[in-house]
N, C-alpha and C positions, 0 to 999 in steps of 0.2 A: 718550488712553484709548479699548480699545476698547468700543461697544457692541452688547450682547446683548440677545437675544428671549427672556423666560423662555418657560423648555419646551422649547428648543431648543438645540442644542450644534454648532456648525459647524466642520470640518477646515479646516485653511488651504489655502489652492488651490492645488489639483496632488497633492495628498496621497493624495487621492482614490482605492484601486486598482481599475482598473474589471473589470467582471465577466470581461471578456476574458480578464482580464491575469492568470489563473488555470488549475491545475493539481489536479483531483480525483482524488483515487488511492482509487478503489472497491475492499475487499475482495472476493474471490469471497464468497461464499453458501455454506454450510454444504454440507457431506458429511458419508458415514458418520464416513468419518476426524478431518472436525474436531470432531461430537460425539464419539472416543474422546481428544481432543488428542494425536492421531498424525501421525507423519509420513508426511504423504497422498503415495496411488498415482494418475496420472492416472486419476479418477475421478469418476462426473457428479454432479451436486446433487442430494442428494436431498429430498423432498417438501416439507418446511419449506423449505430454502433455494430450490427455484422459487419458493414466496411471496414470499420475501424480496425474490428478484431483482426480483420485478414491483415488488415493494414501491418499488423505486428509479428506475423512469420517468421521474414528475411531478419528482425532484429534480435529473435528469441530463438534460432535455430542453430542447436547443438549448444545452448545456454545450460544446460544443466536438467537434473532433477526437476519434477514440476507437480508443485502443489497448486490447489484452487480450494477458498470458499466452498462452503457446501449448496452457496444459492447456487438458483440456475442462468443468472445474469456472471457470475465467476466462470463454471464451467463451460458456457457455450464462447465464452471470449476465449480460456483456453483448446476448445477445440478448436476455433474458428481459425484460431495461432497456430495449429499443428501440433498441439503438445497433449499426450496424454497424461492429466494430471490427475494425482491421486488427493480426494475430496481431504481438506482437516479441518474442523471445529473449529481452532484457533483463529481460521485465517476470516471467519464468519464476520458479518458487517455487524457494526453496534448497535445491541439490541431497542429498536425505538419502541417498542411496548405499547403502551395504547396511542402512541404517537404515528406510528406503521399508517404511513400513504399519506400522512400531511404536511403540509412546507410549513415552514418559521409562522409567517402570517397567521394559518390557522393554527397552530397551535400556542400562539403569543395572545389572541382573541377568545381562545379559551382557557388558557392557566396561563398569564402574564408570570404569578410570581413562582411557579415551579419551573420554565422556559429563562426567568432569568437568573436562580439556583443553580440549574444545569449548566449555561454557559459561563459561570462565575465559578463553580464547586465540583473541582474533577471526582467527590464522592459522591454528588447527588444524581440520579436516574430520573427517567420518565418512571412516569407509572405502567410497573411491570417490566418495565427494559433496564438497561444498563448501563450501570455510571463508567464515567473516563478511564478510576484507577483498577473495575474490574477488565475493562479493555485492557489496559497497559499489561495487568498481569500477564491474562493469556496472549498476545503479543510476548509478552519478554519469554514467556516457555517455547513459542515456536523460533523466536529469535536463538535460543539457544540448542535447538535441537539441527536447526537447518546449520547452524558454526559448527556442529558435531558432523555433517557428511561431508564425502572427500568431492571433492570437485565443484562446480556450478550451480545454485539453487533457482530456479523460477518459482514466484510465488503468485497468481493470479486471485485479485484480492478485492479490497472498498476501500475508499479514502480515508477511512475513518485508520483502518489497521495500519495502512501506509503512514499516516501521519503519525501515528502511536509508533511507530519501528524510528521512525525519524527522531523523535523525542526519545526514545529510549537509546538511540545511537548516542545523540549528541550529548547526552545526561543533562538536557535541555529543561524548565521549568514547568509546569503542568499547562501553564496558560499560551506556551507554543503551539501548544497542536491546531490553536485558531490560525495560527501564523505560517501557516503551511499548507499550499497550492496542491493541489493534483486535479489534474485534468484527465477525464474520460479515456482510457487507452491509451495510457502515459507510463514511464517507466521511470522507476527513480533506485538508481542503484547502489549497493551498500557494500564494502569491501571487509573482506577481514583481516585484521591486525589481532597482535598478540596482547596489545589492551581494549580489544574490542572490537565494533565496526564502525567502520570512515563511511562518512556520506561521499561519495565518489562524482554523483550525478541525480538531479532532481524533477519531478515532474518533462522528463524530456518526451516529445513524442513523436515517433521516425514519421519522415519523411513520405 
C-alpha cells in the first residue's frame, strides 16, 4: 500500500517533464490587420500590441533558444520580450497570396467558391498563397528540429503556425486547426515526450 501526505499529490519518478524539456510558441502581438481579422501584410505592432509584447518578458525569460517568423510583426514582439531570436522561414505566417490585407468578408465577396475550398480542403490555397498541408509540412520540419536542441525552445510566430504545431502534436484531423483559439500574445506550450509532444498549456496569456 502506498502512503500519502494529505495536501500533497506526487507524479511517479521520471514522470516528471522538466522545464527544459519544453517548446513555447508565442503568438505575434497584435496589428492593424489582426484587429480587422485580416490577412496580415508584413506589417509592425501596433501601439497595444508593443504593450503586449513587453507584456511577455517576465514569462519568456530564460525560456530557452528563441526563434521568430521572418515578418516584422514576429520579430518586434520578440524583441519587445527581450529575446534575441534568430529569423526561420518555417515559423513564417500562411502564405495568403492575393488575399494579403483582406478579411473573410472581402475575400468571400469576391471568390465565394475558392474562400469556401480553402476553409473545407487543407490542399487548396489562395491564389498564389498556401494551402493547410504545405503549412503542416514546414511546421512538422521545425517541430522536429527544435525536439533535436537540448534545453528550452521559444518560438515567436502567427496563429496559423501555432495551431498547425497543435494539430501536428495531437495527430489531430485537418479540420482542428479551425478549432483552435490563439489570442494576440499568447503562449501555448508544447512538452517533449519520447512519443512526441504533449500540449502542456494553450493560448494562455500572462498576466
Amino acid at each position: 500500500m502506498t502512503s500519502t501526505t494529505a495536501g500533497t499529490c506526487s507524479a511517479p519518478p521520471g514522470t516528471e517533464a522538466p522545464v527544459a524539456d519544453r517548446l513555447l510558441l508565442v503568438r505575434s502581438a497584435a496589428t492593424a490587420a489582426t484587429r480587422r481579422a485580416a490577412f496580415a501584410c508584413d506589417e509592425p505592432l501596433d501601439a497595444g500590441g508593443k504593450r503586449a509584447a513587453r507584456g511577455l518578458a517576465a514569462a519568456l525569460r530564460h525560456a530557452g533558444i528563441a526563434f521568430s517568423g521572418p515578418e516584422l510583426s514576429s520579430m518586434q514582439t520578440a524583441r519587445a520580450a527581450g529575446l534575441e531570436a534568430v529569423a526561420d522561414p518555417d515559423l513564417g505566417d500562411l502564405g495568403a497570396g492575393a488575399w494579403t490585407g483582406l478579411d473573410l468578408e472581402e475575400v468571400g465577396a469576391r471568390d465565394p467558391a475558392r474562400l469556401r475550398a480553402w476553409l473545407q480542403d487543407p490542399d487548396a490555397a489562395p491564389p498564389d498563397g498556401e494551402s493547410r498541408t504545405e503549412l503542416h509540412a514546414r511546421v512538422a520540419r521545425f517541430l522536429k528540429r527544435a525536439n533535436a536542441e537540448r534545453g528550452g525552445v521559444v518560438a515567436v510566430t502567427h496563429a496559423s503556425v501555432v495551431r498547425a504545431a497543435v494539430v501536428l502534436a495531437l495527430d489531430a484531423p485537418p479540420q482542428a486547426f479551425w478549432r483552435i483559439d490563439v489570442a494576440p500574445a499568447s503562449v501555448t506550450e508544447l512538452r517533449r515526450r519520447d512519443t512526441g509532444w504533449l500540449l502542456a498549456r494553450a493560448n494562455w496569456t500572462p498576466p
